[in-house]
PQR file with spaces between the fields and no chain letter, atoms N, CA, C, O and H, PARSE charges and radii, in Angstrom:
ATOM       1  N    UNK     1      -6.059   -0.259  -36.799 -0.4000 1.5000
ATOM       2  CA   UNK     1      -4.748    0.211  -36.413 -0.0000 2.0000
ATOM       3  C    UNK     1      -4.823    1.719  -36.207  0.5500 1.7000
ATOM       4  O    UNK     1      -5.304    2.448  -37.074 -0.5500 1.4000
ATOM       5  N    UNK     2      -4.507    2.025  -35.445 -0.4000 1.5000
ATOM       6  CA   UNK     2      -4.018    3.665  -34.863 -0.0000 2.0000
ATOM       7  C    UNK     2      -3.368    4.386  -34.330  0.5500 1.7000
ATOM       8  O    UNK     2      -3.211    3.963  -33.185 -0.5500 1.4000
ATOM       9  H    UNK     2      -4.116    1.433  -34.741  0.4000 1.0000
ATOM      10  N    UNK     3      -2.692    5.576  -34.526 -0.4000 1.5000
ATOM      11  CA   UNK     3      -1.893    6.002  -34.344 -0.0000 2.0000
ATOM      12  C    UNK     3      -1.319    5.988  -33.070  0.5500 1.7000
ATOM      13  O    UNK     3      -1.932    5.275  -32.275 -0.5500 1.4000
ATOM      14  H    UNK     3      -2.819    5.920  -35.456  0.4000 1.0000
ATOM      15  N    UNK     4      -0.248    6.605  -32.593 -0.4000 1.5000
ATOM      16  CA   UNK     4       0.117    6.741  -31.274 -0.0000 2.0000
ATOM      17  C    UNK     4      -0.739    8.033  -30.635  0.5500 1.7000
ATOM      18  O    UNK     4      -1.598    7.941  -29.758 -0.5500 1.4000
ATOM      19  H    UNK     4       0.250    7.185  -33.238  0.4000 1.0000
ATOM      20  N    UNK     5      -0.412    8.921  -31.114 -0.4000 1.5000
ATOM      21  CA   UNK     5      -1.211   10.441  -30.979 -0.0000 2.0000
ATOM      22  C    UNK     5      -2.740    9.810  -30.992  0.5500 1.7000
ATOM      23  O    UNK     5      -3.603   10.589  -30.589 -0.5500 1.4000
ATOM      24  H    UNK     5       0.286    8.996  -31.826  0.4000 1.0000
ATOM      25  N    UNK     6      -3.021    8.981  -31.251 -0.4000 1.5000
ATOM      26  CA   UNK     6      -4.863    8.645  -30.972 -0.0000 2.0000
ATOM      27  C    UNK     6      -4.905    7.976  -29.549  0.5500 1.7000
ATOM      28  O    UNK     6      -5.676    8.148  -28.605 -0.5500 1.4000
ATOM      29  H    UNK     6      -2.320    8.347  -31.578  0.4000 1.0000
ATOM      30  N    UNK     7      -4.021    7.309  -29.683 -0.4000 1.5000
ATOM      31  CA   UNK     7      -4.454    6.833  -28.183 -0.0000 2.0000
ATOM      32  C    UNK     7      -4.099    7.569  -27.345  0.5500 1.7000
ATOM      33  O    UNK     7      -4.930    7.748  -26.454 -0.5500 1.4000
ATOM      34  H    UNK     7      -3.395    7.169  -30.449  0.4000 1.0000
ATOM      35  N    UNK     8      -2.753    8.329  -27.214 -0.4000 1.5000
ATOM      36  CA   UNK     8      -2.421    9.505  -26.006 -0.0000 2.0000
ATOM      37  C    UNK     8      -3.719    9.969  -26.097  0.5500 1.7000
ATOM      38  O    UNK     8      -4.329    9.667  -25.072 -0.5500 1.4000
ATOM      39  H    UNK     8      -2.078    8.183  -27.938  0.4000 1.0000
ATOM      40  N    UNK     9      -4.452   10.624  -26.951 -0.4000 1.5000
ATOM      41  CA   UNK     9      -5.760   11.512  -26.805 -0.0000 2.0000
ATOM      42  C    UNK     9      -6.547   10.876  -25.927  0.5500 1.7000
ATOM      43  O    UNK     9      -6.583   11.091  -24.716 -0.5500 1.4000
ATOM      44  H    UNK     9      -3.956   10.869  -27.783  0.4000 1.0000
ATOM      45  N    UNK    10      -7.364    9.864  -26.707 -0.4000 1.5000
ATOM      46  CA   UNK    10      -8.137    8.726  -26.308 -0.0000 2.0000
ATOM      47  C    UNK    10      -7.655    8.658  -24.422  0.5500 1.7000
ATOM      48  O    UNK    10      -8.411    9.010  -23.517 -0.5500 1.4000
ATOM      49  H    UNK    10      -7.335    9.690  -27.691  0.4000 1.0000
ATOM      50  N    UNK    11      -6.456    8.202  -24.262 -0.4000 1.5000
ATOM      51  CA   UNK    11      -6.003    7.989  -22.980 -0.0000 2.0000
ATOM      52  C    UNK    11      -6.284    9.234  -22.022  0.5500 1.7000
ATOM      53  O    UNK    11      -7.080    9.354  -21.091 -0.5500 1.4000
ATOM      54  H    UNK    11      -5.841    7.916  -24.997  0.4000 1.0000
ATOM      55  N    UNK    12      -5.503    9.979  -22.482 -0.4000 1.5000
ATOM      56  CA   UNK    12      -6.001   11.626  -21.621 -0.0000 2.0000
ATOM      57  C    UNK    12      -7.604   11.850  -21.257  0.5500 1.7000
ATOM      58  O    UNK    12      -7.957   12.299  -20.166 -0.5500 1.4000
ATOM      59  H    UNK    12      -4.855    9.882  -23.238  0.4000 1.0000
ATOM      60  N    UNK    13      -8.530   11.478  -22.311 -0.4000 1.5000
ATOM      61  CA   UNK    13      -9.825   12.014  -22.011 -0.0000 2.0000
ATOM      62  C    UNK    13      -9.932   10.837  -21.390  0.5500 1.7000
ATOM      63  O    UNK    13     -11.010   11.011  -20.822 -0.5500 1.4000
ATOM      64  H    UNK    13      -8.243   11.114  -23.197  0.4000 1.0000
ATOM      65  N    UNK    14      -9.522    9.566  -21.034 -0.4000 1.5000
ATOM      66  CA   UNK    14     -10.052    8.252  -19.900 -0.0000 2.0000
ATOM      67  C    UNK    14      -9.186    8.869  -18.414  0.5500 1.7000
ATOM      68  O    UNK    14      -9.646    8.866  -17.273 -0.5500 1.4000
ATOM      69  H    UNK    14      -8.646    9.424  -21.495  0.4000 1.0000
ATOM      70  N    UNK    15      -8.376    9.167  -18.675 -0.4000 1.5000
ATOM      71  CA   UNK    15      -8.190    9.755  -17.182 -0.0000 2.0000
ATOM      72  C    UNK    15      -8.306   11.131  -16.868  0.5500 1.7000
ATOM      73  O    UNK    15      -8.228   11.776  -15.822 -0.5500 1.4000
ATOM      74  H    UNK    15      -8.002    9.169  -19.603  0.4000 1.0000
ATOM      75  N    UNK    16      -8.467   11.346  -17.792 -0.4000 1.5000
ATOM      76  CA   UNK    16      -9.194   13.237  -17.142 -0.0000 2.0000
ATOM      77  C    UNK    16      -7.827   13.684  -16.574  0.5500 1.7000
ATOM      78  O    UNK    16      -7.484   13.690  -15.392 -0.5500 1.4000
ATOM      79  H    UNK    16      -8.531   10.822  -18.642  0.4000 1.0000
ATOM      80  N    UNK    17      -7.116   14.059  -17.666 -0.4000 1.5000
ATOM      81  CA   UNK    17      -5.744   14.491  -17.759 -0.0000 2.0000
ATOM      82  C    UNK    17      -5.157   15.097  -18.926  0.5500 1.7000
ATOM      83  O    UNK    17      -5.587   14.602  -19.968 -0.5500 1.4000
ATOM      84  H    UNK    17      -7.395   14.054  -18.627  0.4000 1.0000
ATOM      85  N    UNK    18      -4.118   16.219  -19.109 -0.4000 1.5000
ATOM      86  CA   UNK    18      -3.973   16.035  -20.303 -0.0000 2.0000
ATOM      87  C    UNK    18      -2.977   15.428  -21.150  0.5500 1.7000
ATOM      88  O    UNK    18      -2.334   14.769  -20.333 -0.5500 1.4000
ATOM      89  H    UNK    18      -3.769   16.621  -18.262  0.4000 1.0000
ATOM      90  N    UNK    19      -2.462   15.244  -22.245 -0.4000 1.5000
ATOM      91  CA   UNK    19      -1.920   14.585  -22.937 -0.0000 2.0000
ATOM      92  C    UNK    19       0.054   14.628  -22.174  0.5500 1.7000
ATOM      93  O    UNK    19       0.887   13.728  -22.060 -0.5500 1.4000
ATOM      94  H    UNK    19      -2.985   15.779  -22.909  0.4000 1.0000
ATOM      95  N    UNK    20       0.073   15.304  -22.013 -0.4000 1.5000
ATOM      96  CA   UNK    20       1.503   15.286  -21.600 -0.0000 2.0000
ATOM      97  C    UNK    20       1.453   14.614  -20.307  0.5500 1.7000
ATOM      98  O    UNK    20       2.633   14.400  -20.029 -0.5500 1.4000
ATOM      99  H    UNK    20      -0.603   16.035  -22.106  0.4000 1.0000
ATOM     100  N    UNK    21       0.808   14.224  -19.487 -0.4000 1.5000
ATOM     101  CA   UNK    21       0.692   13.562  -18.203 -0.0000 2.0000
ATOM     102  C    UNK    21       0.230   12.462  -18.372  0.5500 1.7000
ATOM     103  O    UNK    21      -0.444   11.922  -17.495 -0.5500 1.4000
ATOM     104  H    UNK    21      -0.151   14.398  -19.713  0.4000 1.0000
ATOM     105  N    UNK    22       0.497   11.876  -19.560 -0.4000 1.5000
ATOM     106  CA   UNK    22      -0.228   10.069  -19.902 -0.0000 2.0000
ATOM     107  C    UNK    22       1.282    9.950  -20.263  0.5500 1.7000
ATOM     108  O    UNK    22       2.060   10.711  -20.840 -0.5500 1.4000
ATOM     109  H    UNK    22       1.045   12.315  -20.272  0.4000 1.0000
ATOM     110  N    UNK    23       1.407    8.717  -19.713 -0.4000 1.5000
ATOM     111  CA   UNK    23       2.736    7.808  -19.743 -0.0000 2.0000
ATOM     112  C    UNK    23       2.397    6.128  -20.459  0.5500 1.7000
ATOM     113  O    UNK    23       1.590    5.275  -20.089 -0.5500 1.4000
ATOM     114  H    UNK    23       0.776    8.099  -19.245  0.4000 1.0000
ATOM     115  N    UNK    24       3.197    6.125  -21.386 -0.4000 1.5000
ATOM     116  CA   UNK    24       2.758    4.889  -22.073 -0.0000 2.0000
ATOM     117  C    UNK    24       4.238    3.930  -22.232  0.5500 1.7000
ATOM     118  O    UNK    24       5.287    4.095  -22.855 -0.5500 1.4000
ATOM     119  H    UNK    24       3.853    6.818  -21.686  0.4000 1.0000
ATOM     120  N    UNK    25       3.799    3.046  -21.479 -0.4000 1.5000
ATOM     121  CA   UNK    25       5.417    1.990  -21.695 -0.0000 2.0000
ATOM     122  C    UNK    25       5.776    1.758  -22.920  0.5500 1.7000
ATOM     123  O    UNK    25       5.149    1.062  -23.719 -0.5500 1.4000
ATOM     124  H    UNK    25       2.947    2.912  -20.973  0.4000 1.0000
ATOM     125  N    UNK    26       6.707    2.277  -23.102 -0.4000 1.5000
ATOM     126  CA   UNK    26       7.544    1.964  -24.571 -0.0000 2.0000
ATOM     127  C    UNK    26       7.458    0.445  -24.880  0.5500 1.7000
ATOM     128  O    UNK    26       6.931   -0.059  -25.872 -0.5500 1.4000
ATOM     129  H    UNK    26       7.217    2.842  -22.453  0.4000 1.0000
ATOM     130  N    UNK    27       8.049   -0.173  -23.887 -0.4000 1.5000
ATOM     131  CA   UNK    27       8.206   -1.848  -24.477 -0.0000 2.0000
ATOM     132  C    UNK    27       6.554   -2.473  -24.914  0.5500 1.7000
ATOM     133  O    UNK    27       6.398   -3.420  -25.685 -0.5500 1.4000
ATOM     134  H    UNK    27       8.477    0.236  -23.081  0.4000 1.0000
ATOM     135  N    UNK    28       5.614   -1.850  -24.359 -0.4000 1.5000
ATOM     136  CA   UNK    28       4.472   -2.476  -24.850 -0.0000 2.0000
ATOM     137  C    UNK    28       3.247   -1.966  -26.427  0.5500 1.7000
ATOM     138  O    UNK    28       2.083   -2.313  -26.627 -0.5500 1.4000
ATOM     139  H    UNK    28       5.741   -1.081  -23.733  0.4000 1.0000
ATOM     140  N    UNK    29       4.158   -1.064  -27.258 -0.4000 1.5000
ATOM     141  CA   UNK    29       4.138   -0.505  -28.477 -0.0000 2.0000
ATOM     142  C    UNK    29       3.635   -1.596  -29.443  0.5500 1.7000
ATOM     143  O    UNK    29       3.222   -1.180  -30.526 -0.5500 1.4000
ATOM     144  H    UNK    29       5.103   -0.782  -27.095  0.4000 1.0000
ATOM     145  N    UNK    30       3.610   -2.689  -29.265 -0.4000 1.5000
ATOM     146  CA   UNK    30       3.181   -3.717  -30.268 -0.0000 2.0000
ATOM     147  C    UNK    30       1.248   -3.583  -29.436  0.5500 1.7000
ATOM     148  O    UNK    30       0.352   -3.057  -30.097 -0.5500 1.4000
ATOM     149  H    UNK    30       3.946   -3.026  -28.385  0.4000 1.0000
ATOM     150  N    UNK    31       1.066   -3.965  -28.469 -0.4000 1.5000
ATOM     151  CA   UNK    31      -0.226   -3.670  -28.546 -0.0000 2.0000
ATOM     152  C    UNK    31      -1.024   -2.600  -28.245  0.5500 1.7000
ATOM     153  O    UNK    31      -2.191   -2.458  -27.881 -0.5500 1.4000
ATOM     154  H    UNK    31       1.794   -4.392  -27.933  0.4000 1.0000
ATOM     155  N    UNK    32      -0.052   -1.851  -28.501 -0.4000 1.5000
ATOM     156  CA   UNK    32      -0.569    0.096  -28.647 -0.0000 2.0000
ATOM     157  C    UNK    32      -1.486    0.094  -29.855  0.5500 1.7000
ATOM     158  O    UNK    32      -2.670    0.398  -29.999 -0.5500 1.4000
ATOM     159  H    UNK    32       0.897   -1.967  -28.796  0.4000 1.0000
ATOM     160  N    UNK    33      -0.357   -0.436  -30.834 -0.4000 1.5000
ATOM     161  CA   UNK    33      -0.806    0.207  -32.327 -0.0000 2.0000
ATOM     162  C    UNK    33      -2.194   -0.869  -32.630  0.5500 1.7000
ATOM     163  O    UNK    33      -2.849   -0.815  -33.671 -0.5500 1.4000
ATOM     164  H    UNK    33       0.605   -0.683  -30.716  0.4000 1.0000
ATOM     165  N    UNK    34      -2.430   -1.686  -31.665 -0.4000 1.5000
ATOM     166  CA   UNK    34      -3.739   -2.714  -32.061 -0.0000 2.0000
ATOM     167  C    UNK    34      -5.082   -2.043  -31.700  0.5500 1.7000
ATOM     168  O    UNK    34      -6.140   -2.600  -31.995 -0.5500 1.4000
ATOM     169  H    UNK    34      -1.898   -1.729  -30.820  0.4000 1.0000
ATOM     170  N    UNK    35      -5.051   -0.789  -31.031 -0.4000 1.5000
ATOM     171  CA   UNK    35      -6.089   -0.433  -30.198 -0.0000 2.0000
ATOM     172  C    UNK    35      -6.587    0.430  -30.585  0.5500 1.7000
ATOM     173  O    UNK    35      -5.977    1.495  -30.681 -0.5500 1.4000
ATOM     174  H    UNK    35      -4.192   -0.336  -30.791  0.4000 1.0000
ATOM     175  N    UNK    36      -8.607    0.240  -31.161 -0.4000 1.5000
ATOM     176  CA   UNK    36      -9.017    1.042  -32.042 -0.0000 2.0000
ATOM     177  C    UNK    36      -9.813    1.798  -31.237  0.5500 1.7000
ATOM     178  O    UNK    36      -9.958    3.007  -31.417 -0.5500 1.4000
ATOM     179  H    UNK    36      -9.103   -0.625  -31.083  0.4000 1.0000
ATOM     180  N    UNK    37     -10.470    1.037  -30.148 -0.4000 1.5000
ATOM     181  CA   UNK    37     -11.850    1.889  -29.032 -0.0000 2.0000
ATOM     182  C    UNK    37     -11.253    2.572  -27.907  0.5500 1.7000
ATOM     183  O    UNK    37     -10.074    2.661  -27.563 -0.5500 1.4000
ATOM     184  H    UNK    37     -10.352    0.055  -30.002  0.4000 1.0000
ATOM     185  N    UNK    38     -12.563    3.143  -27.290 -0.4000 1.5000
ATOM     186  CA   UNK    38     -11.922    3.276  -25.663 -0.0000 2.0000
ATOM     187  C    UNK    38     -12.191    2.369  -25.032  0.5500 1.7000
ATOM     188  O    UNK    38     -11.472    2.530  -24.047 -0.5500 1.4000
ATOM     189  H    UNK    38     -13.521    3.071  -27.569  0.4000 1.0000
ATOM     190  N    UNK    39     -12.708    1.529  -24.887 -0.4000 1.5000
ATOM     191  CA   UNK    39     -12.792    0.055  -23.977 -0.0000 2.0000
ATOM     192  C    UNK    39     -11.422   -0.522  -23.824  0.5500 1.7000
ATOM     193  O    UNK    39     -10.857   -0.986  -22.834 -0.5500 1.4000
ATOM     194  H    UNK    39     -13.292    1.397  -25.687  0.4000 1.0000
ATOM     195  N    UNK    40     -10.946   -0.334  -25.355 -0.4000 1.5000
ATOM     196  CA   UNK    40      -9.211   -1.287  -25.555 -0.0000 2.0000
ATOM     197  C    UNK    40      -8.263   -0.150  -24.630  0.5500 1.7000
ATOM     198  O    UNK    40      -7.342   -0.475  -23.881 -0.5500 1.4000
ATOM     199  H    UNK    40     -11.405    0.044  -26.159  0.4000 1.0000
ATOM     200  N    UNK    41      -8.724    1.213  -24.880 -0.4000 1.5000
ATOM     201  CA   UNK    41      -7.851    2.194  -24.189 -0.0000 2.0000
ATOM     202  C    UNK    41      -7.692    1.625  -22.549  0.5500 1.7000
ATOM     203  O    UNK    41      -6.639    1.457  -21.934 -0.5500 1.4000
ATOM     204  H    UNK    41      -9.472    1.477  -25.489  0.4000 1.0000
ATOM     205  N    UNK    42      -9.049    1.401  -22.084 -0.4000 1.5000
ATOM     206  CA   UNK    42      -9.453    1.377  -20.683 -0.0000 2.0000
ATOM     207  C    UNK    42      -8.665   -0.151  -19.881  0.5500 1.7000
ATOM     208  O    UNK    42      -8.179   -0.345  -18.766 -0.5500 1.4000
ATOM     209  H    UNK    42      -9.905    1.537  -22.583  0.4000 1.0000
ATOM     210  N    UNK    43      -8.854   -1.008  -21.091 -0.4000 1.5000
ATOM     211  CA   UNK    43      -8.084   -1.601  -20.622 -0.0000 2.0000
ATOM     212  C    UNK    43      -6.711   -2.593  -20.193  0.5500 1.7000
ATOM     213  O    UNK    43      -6.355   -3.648  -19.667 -0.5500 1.4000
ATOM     214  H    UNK    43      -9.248   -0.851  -21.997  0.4000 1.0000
ATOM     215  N    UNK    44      -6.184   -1.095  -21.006 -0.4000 1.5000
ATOM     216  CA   UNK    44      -4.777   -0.883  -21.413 -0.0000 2.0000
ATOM     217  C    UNK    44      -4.137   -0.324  -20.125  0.5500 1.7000
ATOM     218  O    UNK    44      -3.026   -0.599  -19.672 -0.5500 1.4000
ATOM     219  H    UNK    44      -6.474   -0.238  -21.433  0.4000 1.0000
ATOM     220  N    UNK    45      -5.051    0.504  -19.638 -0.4000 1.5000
ATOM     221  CA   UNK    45      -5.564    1.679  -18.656 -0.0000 2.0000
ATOM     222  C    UNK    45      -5.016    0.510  -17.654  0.5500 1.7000
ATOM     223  O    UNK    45      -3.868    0.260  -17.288 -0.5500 1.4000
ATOM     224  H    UNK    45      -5.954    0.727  -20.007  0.4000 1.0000
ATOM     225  N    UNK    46      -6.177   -0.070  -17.368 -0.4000 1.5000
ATOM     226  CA   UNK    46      -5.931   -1.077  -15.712 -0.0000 2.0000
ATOM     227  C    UNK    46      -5.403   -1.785  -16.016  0.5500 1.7000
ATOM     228  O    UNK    46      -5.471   -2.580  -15.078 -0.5500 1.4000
ATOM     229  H    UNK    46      -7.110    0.133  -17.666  0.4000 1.0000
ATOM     230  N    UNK    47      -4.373   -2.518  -17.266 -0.4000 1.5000
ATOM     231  CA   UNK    47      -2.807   -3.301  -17.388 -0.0000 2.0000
ATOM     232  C    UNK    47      -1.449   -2.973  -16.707  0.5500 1.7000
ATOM     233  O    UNK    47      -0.514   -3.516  -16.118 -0.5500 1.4000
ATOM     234  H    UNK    47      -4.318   -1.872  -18.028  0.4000 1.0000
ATOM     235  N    UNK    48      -2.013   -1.439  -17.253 -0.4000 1.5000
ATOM     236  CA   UNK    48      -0.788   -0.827  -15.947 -0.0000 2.0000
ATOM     237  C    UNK    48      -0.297   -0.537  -17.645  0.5500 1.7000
ATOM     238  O    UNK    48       0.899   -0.594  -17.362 -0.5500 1.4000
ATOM     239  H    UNK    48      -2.772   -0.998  -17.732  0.4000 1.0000
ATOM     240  N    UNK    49      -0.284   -0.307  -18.972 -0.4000 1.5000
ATOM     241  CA   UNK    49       0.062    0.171  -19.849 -0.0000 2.0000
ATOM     242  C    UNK    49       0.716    1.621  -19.951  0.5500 1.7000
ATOM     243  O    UNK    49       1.769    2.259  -19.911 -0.5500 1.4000
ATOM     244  H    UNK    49      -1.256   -0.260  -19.202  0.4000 1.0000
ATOM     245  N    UNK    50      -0.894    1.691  -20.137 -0.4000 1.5000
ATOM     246  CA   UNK    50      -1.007    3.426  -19.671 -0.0000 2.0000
ATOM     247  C    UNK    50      -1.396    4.248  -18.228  0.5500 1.7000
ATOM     248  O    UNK    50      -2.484    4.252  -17.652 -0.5500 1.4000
ATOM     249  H    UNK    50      -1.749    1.174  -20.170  0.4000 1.0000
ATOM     250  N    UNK    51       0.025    5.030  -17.792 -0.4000 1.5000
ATOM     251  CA   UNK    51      -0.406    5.373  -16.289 -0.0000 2.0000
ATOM     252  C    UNK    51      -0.803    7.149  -16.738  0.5500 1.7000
ATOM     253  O    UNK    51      -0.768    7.836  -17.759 -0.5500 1.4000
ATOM     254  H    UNK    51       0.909    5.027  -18.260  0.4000 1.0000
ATOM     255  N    UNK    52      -1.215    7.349  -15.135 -0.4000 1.5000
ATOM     256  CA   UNK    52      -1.236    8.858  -15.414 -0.0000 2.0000
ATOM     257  C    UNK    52       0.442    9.388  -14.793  0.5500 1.7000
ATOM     258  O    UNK    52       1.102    8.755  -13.968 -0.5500 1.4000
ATOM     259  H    UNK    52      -1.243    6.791  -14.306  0.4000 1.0000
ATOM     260  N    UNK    53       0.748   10.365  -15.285 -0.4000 1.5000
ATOM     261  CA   UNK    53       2.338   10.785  -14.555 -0.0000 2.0000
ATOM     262  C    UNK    53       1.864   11.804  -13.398  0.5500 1.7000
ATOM     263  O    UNK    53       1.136   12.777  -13.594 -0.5500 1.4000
ATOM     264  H    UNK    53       0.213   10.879  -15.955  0.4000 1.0000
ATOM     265  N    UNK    54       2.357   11.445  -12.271 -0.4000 1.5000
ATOM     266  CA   UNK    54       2.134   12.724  -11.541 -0.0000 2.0000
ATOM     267  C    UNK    54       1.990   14.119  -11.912  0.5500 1.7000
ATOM     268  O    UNK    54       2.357   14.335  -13.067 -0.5500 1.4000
ATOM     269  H    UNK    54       2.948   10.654  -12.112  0.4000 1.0000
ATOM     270  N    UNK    55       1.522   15.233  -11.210 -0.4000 1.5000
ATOM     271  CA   UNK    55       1.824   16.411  -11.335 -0.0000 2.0000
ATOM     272  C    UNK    55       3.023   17.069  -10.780  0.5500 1.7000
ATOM     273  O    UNK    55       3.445   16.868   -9.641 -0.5500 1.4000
ATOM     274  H    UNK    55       1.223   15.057  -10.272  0.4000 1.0000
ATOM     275  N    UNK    56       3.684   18.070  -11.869 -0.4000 1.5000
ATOM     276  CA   UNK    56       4.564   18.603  -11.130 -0.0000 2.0000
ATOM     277  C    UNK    56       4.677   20.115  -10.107  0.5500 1.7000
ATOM     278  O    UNK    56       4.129   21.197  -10.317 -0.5500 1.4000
ATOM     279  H    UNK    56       3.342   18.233  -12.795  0.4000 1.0000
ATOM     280  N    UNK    57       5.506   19.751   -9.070 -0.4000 1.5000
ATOM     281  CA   UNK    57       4.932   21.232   -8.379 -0.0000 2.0000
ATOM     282  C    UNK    57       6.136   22.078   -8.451  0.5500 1.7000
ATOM     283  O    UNK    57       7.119   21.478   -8.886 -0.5500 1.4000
ATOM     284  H    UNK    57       5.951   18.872   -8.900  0.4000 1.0000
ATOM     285  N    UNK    58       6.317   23.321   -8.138 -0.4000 1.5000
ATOM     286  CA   UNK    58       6.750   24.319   -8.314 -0.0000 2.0000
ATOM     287  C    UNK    58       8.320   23.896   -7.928  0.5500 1.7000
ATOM     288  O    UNK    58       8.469   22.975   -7.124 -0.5500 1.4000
ATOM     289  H    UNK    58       5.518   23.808   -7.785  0.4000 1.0000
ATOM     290  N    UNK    59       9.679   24.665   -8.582 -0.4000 1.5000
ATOM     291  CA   UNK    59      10.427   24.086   -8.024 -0.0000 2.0000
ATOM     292  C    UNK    59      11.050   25.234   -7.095  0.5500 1.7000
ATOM     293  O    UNK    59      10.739   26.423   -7.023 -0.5500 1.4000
ATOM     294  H    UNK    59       9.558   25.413   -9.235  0.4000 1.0000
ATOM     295  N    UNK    60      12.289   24.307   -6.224 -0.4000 1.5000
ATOM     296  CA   UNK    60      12.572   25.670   -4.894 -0.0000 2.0000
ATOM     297  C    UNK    60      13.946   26.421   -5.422  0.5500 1.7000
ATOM     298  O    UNK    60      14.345   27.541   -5.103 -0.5500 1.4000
ATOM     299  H    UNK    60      12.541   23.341   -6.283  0.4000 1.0000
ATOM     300  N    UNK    61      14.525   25.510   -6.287 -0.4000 1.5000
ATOM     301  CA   UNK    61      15.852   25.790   -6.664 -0.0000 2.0000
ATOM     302  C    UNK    61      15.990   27.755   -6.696  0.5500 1.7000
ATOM     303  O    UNK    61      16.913   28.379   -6.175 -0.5500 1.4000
ATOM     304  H    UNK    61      14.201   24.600   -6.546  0.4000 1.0000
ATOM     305  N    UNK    62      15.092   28.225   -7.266 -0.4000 1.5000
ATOM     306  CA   UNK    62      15.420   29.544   -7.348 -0.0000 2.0000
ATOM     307  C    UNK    62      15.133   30.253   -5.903  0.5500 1.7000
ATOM     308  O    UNK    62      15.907   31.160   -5.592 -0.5500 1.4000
ATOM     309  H    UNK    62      14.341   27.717   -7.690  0.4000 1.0000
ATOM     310  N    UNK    63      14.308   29.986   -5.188 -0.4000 1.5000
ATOM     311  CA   UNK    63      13.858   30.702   -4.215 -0.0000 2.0000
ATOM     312  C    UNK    63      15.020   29.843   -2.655  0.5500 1.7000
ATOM     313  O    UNK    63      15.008   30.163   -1.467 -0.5500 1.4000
ATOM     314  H    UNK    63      13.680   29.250   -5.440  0.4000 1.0000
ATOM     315  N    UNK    64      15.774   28.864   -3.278 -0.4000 1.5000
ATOM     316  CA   UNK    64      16.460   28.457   -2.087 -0.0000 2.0000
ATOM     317  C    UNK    64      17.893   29.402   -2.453  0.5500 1.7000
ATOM     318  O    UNK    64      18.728   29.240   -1.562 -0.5500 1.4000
ATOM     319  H    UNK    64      15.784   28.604   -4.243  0.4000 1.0000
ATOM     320  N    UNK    65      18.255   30.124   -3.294 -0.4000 1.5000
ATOM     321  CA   UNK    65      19.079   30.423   -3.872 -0.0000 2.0000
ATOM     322  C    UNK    65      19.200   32.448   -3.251  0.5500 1.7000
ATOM     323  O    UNK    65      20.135   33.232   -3.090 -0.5500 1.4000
ATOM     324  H    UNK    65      17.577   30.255   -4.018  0.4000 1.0000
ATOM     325  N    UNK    66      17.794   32.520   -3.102 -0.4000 1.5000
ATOM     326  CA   UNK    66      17.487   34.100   -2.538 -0.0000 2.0000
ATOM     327  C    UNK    66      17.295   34.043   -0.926  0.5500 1.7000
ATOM     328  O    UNK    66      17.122   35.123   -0.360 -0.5500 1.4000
ATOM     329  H    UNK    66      17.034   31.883   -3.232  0.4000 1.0000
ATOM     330  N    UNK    67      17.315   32.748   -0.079 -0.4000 1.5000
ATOM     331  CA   UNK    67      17.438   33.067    1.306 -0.0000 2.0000
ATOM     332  C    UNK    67      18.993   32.138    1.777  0.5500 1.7000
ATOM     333  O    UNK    67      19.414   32.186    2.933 -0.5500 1.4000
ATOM     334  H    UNK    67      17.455   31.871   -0.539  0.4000 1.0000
């Protein structure tokens, strides 16, 4: 059994991302906490469990505000 914070980690270093850009479906929390390796991470990974979240880009709100 392991934590949540282990697998965000675990997850981040499988997608070469960092921890705030791993998205983990809430409703599937029962077989979160079952997952001790990275194999179980990985393929949690291609369940569609754990995604990566996009990146975010700059926003315009301030600079639409100065023209």
């Amino acid at each position: 059994m392991s934590s949540l914070k282990t697998v965000r980690r675990l997850a981040s270093s499988e997608l070469k991302v960092g921890e705030g850009r791993v998205w983990i479906d809430p409703e599937q929390m029962d077989r979160l906490l079952n997952v001790i390796s990275r194999e179980e991470v990985r393929r949690l990974i291609k369940d569609g469990v754990i995604e990566k979240r996009p990146t975010s880009k700059p926003s315009r709100g301030r600079a639409r505000l100065l023209h």
